[in-house]
mmCIF file of the C-alpha atoms, coordinates in Angstrom:
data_MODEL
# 
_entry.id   MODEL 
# 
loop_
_atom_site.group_PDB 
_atom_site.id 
_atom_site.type_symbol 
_atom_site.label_atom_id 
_atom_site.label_alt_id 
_atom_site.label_comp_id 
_atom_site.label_asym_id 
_atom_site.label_entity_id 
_atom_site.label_seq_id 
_atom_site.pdbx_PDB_ins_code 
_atom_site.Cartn_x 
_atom_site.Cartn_y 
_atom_site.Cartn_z 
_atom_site.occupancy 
_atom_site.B_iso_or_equiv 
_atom_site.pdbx_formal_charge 
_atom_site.auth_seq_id 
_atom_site.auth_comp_id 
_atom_site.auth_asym_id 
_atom_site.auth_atom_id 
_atom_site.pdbx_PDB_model_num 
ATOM 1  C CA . UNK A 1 1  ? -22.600 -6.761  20.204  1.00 0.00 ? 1  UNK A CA 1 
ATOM 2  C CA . UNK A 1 2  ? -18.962 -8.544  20.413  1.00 0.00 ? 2  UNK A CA 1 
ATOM 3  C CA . UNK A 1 3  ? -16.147 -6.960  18.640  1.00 0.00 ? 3  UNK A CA 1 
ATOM 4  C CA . UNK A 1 4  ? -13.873 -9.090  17.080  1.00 0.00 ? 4  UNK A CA 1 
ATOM 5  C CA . UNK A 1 5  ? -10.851 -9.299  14.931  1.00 0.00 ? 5  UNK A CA 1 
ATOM 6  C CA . UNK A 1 6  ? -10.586 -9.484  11.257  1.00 0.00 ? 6  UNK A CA 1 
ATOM 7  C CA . UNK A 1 7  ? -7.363  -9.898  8.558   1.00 0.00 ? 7  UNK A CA 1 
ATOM 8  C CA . UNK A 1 8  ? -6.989  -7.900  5.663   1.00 0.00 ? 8  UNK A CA 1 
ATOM 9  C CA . UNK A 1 9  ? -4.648  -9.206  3.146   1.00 0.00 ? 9  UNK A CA 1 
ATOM 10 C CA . UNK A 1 10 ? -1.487  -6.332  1.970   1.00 0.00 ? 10 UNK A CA 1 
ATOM 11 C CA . UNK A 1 11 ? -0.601  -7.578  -1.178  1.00 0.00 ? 11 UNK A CA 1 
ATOM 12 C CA . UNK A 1 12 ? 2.962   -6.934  -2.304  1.00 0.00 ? 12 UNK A CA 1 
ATOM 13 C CA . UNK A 1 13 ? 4.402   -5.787  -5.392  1.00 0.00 ? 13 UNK A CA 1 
ATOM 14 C CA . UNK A 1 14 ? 8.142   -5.398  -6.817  1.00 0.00 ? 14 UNK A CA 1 
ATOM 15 C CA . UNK A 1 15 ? 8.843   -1.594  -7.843  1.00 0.00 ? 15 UNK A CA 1 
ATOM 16 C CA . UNK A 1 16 ? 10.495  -2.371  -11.075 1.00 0.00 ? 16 UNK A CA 1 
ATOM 17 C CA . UNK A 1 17 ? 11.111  1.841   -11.532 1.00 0.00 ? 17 UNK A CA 1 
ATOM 18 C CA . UNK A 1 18 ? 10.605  4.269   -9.525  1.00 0.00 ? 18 UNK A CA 1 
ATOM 19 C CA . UNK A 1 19 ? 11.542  8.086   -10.682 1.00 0.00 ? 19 UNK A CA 1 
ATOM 20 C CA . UNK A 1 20 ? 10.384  11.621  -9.244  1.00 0.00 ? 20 UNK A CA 1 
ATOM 21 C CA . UNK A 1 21 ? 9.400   13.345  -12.217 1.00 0.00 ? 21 UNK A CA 1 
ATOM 22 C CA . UNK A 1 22 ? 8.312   16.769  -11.051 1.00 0.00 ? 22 UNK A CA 1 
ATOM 23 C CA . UNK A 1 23 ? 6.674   18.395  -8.674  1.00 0.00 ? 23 UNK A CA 1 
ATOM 24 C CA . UNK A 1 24 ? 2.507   19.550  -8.704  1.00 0.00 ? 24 UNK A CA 1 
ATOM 25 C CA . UNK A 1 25 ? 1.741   22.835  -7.267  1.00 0.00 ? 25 UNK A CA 1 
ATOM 26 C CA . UNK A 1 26 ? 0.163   21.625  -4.281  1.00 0.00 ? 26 UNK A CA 1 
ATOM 27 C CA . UNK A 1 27 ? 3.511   20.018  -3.373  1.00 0.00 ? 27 UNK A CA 1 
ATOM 28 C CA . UNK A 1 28 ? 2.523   16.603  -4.315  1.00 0.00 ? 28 UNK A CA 1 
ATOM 29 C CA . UNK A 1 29 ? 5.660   15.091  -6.299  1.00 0.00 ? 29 UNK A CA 1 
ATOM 30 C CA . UNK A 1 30 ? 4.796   13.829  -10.039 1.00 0.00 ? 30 UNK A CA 1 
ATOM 31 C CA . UNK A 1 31 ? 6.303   9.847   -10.529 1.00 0.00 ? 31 UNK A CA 1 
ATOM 32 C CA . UNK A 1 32 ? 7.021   7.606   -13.509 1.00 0.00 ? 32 UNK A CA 1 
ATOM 33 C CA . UNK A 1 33 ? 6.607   4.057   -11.947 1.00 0.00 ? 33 UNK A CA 1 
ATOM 34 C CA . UNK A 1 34 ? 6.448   0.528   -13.401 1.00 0.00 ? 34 UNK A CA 1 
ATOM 35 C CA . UNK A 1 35 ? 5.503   -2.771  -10.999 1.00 0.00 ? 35 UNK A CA 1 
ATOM 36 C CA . UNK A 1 36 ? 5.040   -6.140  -11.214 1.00 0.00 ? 36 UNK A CA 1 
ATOM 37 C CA . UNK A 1 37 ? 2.567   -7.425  -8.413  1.00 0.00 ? 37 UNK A CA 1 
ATOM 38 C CA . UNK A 1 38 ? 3.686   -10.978 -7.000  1.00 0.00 ? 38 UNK A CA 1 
ATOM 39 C CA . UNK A 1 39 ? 1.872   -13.533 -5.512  1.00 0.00 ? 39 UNK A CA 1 
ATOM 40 C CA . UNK A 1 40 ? 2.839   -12.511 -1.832  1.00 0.00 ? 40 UNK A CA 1 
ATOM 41 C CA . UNK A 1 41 ? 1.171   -10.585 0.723   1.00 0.00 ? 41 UNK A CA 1 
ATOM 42 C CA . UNK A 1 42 ? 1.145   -9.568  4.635   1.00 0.00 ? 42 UNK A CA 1 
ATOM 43 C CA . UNK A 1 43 ? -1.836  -10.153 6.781   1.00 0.00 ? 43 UNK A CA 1 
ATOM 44 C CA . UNK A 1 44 ? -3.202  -7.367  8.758   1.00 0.00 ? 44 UNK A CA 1 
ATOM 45 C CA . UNK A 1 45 ? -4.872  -7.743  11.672  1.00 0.00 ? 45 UNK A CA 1 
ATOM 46 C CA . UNK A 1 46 ? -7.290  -5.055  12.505  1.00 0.00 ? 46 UNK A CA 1 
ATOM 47 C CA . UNK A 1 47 ? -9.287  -5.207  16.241  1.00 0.00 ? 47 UNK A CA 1 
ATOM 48 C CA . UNK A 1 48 ? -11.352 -2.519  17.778  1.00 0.00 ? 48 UNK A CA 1 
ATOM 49 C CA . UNK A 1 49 ? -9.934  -0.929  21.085  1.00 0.00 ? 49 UNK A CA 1 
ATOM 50 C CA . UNK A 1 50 ? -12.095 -0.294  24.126  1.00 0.00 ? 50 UNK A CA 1 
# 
């Protein structure tokens, strides 16, 4: 079987707000957030190792 490698698309996004609200008991932190997603994204290449 031949490995070989592929490209996943990381869409972006513009953090319109971003604001720490709290804090859940398992440490997690509790946010308020607003984003607009934009018609831009990375490529990520992803290959298997020996």
């Amino acid at each position: 079987m031949s490995a070989r490698a592929e490209a996943w698309p990381a869409p972006a996004k513009l953090n319109l707000l971003l604001h720490v609200v709290g804090r859940r008991a398992d440490g997690y932190h509790l946010l308020q957030t607003a984003f607009q997603l934009v018609d831009l994204c990375d490529r990520l290449w992803i290959e298997p190792t020996r």
